[in-house]
C-alpha positions as CSV (number, residue, x, y, z in Angstrom):
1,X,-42.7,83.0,36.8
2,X,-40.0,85.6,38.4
3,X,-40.5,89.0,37.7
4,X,-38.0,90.8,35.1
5,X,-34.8,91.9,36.7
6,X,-32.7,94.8,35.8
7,X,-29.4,93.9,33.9
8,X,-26.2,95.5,33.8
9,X,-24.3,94.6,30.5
10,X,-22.4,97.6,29.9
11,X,-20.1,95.5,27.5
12,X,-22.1,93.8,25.4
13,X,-24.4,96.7,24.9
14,X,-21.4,99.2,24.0
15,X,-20.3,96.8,21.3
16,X,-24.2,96.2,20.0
17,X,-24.1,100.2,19.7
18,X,-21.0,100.2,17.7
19,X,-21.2,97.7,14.9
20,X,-25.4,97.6,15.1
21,X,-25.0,96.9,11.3
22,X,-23.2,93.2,11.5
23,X,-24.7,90.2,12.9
24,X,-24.6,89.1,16.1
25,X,-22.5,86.1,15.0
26,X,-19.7,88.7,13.9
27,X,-20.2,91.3,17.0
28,X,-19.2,88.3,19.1
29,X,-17.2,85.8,17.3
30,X,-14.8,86.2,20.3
31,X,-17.1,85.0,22.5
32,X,-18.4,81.9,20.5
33,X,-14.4,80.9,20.1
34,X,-14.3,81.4,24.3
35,X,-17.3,79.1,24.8
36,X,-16.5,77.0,22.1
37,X,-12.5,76.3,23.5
38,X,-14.7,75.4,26.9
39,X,-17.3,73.0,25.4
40,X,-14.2,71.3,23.8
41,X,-12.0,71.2,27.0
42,X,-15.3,69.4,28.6
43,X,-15.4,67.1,25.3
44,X,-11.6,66.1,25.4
45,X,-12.0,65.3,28.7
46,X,-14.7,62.7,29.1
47,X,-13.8,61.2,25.9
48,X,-10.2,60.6,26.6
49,X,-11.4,59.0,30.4
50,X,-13.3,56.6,28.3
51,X,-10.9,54.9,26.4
52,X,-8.2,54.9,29.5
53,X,-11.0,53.4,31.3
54,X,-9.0,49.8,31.6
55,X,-5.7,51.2,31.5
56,X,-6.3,53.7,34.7
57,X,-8.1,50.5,36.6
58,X,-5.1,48.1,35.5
59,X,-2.5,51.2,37.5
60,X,-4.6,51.4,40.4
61,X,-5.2,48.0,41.1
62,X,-9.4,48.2,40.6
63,X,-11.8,46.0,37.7
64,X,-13.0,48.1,34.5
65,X,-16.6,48.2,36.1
66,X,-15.3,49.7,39.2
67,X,-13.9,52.7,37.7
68,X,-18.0,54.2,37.0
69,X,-17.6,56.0,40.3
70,X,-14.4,58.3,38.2
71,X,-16.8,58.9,35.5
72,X,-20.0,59.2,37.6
73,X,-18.4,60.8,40.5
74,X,-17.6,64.1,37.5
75,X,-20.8,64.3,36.3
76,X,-23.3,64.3,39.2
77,X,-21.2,66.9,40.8
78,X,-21.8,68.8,37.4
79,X,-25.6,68.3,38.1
80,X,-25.5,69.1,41.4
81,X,-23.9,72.4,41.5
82,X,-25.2,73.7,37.8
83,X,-28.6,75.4,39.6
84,X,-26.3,77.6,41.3
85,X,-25.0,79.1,38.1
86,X,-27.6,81.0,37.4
87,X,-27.3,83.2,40.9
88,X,-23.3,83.0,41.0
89,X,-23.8,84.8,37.6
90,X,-26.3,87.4,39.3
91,X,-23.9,87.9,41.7
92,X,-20.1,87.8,40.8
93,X,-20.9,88.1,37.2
94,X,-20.3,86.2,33.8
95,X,-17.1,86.9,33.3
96,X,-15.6,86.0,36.7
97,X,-17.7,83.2,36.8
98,X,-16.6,81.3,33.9
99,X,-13.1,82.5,34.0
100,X,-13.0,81.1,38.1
101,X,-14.6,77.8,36.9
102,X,-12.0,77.6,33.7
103,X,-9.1,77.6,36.6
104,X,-10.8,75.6,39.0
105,X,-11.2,72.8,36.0
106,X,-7.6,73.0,35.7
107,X,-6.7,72.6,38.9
108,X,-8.6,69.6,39.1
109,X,-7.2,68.0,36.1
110,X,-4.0,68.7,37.2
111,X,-4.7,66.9,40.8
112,X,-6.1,63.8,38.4
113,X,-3.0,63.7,36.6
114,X,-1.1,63.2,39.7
115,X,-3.9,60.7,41.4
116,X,-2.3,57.4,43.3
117,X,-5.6,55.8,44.1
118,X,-9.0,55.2,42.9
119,X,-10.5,57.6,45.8
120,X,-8.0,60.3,45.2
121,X,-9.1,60.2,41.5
122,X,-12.3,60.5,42.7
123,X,-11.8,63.6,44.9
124,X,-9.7,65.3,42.4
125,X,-12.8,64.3,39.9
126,X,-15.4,66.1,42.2
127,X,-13.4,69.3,41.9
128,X,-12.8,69.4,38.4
129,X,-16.9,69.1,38.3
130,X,-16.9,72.1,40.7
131,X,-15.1,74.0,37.7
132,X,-17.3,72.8,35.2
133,X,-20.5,72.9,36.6
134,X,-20.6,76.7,35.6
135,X,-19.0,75.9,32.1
136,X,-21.7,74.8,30.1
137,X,-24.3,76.3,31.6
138,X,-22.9,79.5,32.0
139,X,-21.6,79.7,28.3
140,X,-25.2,79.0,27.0
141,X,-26.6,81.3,28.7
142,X,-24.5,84.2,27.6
143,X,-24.9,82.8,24.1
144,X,-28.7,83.4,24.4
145,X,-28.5,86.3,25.7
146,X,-26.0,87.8,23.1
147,X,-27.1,85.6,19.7
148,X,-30.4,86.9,17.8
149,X,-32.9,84.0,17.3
150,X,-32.5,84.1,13.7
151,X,-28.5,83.0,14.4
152,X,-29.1,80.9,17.9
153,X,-29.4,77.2,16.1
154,X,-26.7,78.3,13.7
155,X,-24.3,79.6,16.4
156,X,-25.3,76.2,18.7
157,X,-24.4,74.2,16.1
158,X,-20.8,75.9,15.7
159,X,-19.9,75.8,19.9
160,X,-20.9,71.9,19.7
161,X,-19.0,70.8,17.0
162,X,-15.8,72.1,18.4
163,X,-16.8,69.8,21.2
164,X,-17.1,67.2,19.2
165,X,-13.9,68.1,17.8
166,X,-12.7,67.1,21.2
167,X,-14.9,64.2,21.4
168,X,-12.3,63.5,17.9
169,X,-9.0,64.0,19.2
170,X,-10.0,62.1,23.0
171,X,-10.1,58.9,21.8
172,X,-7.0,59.2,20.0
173,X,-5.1,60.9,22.3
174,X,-6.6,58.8,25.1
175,X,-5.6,55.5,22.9
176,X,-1.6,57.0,21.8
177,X,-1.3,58.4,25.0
178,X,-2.0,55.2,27.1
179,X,-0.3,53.4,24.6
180,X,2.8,54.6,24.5
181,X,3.0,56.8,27.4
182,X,1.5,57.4,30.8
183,X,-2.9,57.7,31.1
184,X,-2.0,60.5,33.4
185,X,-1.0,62.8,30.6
186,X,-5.0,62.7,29.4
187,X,-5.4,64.5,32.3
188,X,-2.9,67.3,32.3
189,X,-3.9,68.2,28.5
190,X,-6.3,70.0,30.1
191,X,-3.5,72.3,32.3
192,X,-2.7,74.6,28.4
193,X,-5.8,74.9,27.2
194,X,-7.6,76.4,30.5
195,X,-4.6,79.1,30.7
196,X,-6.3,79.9,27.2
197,X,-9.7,79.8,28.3
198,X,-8.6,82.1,31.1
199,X,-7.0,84.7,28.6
200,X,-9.7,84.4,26.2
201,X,-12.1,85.2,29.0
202,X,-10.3,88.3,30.3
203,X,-10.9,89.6,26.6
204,X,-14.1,88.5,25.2
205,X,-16.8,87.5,27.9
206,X,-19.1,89.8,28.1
207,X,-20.1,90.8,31.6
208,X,-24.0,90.1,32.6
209,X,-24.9,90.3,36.1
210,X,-27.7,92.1,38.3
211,X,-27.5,95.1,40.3
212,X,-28.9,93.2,43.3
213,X,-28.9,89.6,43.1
214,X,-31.8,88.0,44.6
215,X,-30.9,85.6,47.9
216,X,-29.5,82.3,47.4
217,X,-32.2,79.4,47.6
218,X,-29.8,77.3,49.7
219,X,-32.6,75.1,51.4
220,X,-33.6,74.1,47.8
221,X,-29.9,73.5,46.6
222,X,-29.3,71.5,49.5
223,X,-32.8,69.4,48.7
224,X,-31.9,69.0,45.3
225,X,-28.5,67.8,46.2
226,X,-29.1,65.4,48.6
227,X,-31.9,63.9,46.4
228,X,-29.6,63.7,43.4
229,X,-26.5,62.2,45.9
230,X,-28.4,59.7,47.1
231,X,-30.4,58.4,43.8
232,X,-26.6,57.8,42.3
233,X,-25.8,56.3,45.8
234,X,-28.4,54.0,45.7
235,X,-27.1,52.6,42.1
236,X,-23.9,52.4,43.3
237,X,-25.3,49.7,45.3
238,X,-27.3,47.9,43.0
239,X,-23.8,47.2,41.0
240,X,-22.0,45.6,43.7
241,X,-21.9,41.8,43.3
242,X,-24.1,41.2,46.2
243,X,-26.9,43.4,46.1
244,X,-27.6,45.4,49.4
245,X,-31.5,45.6,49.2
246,X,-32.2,46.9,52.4
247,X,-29.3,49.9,52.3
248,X,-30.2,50.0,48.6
249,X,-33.9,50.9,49.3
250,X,-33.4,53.0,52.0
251,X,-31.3,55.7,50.0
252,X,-34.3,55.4,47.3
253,X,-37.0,56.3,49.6
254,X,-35.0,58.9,51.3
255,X,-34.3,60.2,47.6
256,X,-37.5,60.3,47.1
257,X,-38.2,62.2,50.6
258,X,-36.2,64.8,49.5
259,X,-37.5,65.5,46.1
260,X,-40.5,65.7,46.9
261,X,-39.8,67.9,49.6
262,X,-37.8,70.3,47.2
263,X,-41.1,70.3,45.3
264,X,-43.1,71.5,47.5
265,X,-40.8,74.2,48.6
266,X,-40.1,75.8,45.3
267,X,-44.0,76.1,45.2
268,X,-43.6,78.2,48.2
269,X,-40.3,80.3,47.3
270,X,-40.1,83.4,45.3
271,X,-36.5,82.4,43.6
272,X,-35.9,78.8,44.1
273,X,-33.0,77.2,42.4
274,X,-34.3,75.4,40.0
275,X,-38.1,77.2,39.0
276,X,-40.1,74.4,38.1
277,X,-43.0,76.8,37.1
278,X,-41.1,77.2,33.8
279,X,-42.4,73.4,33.0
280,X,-45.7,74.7,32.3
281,X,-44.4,75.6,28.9
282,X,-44.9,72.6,27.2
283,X,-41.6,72.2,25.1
284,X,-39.8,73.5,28.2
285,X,-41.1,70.2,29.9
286,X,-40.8,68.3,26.7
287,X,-37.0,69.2,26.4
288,X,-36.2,68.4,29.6
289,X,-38.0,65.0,30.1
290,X,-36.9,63.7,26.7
291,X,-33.6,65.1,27.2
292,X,-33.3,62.9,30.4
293,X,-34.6,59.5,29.1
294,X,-32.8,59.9,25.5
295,X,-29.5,60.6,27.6
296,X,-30.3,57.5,30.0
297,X,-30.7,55.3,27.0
298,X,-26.8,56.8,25.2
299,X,-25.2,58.1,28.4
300,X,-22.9,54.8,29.0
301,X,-22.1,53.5,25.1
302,X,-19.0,55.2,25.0
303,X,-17.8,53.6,28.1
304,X,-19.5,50.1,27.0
305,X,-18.1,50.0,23.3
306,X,-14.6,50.8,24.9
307,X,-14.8,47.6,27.1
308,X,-16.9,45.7,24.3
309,X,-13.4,46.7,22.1
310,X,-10.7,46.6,24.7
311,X,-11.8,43.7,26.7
312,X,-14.6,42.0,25.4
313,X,-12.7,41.3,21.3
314,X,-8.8,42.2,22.5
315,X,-8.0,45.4,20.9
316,X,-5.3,47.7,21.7
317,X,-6.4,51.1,23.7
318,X,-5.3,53.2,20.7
319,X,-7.6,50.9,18.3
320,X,-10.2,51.1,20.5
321,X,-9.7,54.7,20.3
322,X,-9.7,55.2,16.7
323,X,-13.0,53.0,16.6
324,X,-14.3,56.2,18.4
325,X,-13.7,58.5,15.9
326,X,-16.0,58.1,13.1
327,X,-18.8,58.4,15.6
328,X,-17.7,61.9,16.5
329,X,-16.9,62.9,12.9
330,X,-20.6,61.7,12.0
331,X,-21.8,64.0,14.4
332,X,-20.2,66.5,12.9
333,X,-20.8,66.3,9.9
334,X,-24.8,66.1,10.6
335,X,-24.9,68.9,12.7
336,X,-24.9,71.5,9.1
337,X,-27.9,69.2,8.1
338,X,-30.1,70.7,11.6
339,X,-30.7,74.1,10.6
340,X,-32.5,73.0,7.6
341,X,-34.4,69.8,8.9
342,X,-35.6,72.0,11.7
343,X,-37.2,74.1,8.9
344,X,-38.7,71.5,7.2
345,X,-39.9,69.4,10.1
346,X,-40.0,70.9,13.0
347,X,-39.0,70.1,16.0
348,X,-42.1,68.1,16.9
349,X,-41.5,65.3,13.9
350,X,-37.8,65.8,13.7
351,X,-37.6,64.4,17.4
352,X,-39.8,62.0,17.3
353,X,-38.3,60.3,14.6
354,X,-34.6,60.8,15.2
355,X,-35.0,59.3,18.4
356,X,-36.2,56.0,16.6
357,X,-33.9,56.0,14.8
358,X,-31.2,56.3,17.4
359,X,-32.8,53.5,19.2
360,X,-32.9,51.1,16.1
361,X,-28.9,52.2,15.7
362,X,-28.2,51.2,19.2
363,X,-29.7,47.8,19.0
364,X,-28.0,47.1,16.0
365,X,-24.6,47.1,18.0
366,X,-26.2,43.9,19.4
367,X,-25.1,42.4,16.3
368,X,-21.3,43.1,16.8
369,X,-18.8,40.4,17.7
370,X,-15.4,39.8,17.9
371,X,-15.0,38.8,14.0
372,X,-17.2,41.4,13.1
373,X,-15.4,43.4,10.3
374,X,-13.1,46.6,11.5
375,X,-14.7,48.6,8.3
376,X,-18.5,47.6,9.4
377,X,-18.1,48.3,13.0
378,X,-16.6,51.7,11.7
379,X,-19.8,52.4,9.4
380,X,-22.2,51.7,12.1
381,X,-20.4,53.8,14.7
382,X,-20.5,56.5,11.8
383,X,-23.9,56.5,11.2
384,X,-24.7,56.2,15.0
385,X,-23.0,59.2,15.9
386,X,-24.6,61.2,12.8
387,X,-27.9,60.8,14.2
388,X,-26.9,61.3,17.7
389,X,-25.3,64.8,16.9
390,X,-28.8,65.4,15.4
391,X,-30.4,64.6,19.0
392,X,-28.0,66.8,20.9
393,X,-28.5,69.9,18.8
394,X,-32.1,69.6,18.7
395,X,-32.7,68.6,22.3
396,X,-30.5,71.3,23.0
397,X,-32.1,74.5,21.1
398,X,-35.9,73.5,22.1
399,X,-35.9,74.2,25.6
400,X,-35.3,78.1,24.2
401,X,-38.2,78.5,21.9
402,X,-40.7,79.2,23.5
403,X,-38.9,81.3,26.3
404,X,-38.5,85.3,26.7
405,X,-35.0,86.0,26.9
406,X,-35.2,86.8,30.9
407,X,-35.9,83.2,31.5
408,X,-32.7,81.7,29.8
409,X,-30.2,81.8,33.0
410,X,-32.9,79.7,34.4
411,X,-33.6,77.0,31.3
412,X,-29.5,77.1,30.6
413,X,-29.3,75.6,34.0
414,X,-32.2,73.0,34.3
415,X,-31.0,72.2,31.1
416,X,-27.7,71.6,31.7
417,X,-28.7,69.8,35.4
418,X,-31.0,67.7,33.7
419,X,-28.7,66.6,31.0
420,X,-25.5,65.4,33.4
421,X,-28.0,64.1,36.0
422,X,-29.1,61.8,33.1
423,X,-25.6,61.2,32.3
424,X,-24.5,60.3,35.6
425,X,-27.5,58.1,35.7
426,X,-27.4,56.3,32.4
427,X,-23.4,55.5,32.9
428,X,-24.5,53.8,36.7
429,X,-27.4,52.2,34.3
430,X,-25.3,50.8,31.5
431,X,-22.3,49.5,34.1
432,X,-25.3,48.4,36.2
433,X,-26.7,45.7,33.7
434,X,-23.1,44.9,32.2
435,X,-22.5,43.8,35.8
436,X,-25.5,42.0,36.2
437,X,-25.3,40.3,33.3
438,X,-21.8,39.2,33.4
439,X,-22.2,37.2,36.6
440,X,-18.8,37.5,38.4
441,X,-17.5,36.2,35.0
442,X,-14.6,38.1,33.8
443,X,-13.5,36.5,30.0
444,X,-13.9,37.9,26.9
445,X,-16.7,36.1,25.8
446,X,-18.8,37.0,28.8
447,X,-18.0,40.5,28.0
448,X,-19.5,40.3,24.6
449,X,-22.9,38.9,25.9
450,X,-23.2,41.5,28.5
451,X,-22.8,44.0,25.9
452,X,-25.5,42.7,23.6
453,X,-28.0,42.2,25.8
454,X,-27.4,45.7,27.4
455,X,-27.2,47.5,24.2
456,X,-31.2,45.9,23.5
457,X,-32.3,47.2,27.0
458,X,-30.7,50.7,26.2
459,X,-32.6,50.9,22.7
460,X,-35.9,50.3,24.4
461,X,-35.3,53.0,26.6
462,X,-34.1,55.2,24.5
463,X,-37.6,54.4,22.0
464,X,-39.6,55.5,24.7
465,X,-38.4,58.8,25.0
466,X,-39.5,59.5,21.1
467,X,-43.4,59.1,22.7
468,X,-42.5,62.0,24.9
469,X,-41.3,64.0,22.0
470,X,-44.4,63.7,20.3
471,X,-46.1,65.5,23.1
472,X,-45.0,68.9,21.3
473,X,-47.2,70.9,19.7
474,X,-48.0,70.5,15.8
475,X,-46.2,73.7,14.6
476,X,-45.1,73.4,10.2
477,X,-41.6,74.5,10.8
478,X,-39.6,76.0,13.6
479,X,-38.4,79.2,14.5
480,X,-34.7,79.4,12.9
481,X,-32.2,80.9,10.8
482,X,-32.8,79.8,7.1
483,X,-28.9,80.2,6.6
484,X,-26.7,77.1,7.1
């Protein structure tokens, strides 16, 4: 474990000493509105590219299933660069951290707006994940270091459902806006609300950062990187109609080569990037290994009910947007129920059986056809995304529980690597078997099949990540606020 570092957080201690008396939830409501409007411009975002999916491939000339390098392109460069967070916020600080990455995401959004072909959509894609690599992880961590415990589940909750709030207002925008205008205004939504990140930064992030940041583990970023590169590399590969084995299993084995040879120099590194001695806490190991195969298992539905809809049974992109509503406002509305399951169950029995549950919910969308009934697609969509707002709060709070407080720059990041490597990972999965599976066939019908049979392979995977859950330890209730 690293050795306690002296903090500077002139800011947030001046205002502790002033209003000691309120909560921590009123000393920084500012701040929880800043991360919040971040989480949400991340949320609006990768819902919106969802349902333009076929729109954006039918302007630039490319297949539905070819667009995965757009979405997967984003989110590995969010995994890749998210263990530097924690030492860019050492360094420059919180504050001029997250209000550079805020700009940097708009910039990017604004060059995807203005994209003319698949690779510069790409490109402008791998800079806006340069801006938000820093977002999420960044804003957690300040969060944890700012929130009491008794507040911390609470306070999660609030940042995530104004995500989900974007995760609302994507589809439909995505759907209206393709619709009946251009896809690349789902882009420059983006352009207002970072100028309002940026002001709200300049006001209410507090400003965490050590008098003498430790040196940069660049060997180990550059390991972890080129690991990580090459794994999503490699799948890119296994998707192409004729399957490149011997290119294919090369970039494995060298993805391998260079995991294992990050593992063995973090062992031998006083700061490495990503401090893989915090996995002998059990739930910090639990978190992140459950986190990863839960996300593999959900990563792609969004992306594969949009094509299911859109392609697969003919609806309209603003249909097929609306369809992704209820899924969001179930999660929302589950995420008041967390505080007080936690306390009941725990986080040991809450996990476990949420995730079955979540796998018995995605197989069920194997049952969905073209004449299956708008209003029962809706309910199951509902109920899907209930339970899966569960997952994400909970998976997202354990990783802290057992953790002093001088170890949470460090957990924020591996898990918020850990969660878009998944994500990257389970959207080249889900595209990966919808392509297998179709064939080279391109009609409606095939697109139906596909979907069913990769929806049942998801499930599975996402059951077995409930055995790894079970792995915590029997405690009769967790550590939270009893308030809702």
């Amino acid at each position: 474990m690293p050795p306690t570092s002296a903090v500077s957080s002139a800011t947030a201690d001046a205002a502790t000493g002033n209003m000691g008396e309120l909560s921590s939830r009123q000393r920084y409501s500012g701040l929880i509105w800043l991360v919040a409007a971040a989480f949400f411009m991340q949320a609006l975002d990768s819902t919106i590219v969802n349902t333009a999916v076929p729109a954006i491939a039918n302007a630039l000339g490319e297949t539905p299933l070819n667009m995965r390098s757009s979405l997967t392109s984003y989110v590995l460069t969010l995994a890749i660069l998210i263990p530097a967070s924690p030492w860019l916020c050492d360094r420059f600080g919180t504050r001029r951290v997250f209000g550079i990455a805020i700009g940097v995401f708009a910039i990017g959004s604004l060059l995807c707006g203005i994209s003319q072909t698949l690779p510069e959509l790409v490109l402008a894609r791998v800079l806006q994940g340069c801006g938000g690599a820093a977002l999420m992880p960044v804003g957690r961590y300040v969060l944890v270091r700012s929130i009491d415990k008794r507040d911390f589940v609470q306070v999660m909750s609030t940042v995530a459902t104004f995500g989900l709030l974007g995760s609302v207002l994507g589809p439909l925008l995505g759907g209206a806006l393709v619709q009946y205008t251009s896809w690349r205004l789902i882009f420059l939504l983006n352009v207002p609300v970072g100028l309002v990140g940026i002001w709200l930064n300049l006001r209410e992030m507090p400003e965490y950062r050590l008098e003498r940041a430790n040196r940069f583990d660049l060997l180990g970023f550059l390991l972890f990187a080129a690991a990580s590169a090459l794994l999503l590399t490699a799948s890119e590969f296994a998707a192409d109609e004729t399957i490149r084995w011997v290119q294919m299993g090369t970039l494995v084995l060298l993805a391998t080569a260079f995991g294992a040879a990050y593992v063995w120099h973090s062992r031998r590194t006083d700061h490495p990037v990503a401090d893989l001695s915090l996995l002998r806490v059990r739930s910090v190991w639990v978190a992140l290994s459950g986190n990863l195969l839960t996300r593999l298992g959900v990563s792609g539905m969004f992306l594969l009910i949009v094509l299911f809809l859109q392609v697969g049974c003919g609806w309209s992109p603003l249909m097929a947007g609306l369809m992704m509503v209820p899924q969001a406002v179930g999660s929302i509305s589950a995420k008041w129920l967390v505080n007080r399951l936690l306390i009941r169950m725990g986080y040991r029995r809450m996990l476990f059986s949420n995730t079955l549950i979540v796998a018995a919910l995605l197989a069920m969308f194997a049952l969905l056809g073209p004449h299956t009934p708008v209003a029962a697609i809706a309910l199951l969509v509902f109920i899907y995304g209930g339970f899966m707002g569960m997952q994400y709060t909970t998976m997202n709070t354990l990783i802290y529980t057992d953790l002093d407080v001088k170890y949470a720059s460090m957990a924020s990041s591996m898990a918020s690597t850990t969660q878009y490597l998944s994500m990257s990972f389970g959207i080249a999965l889900a595209t990966l078997l919808m392509q297998t599976l179709l064939h080279g066939h391109g009609d409606a019908a095939a697109y139906v099949v596909a979907f069913r049979w990769t929806v049942i392979v998801l499930a599975i995977i996402t059951a077995v990540a409930s055995r790894v859950f079970a792995r915590l330890d029997k405690k009769p209730m967790a550590t939270v606020s009893s308030t809702a």
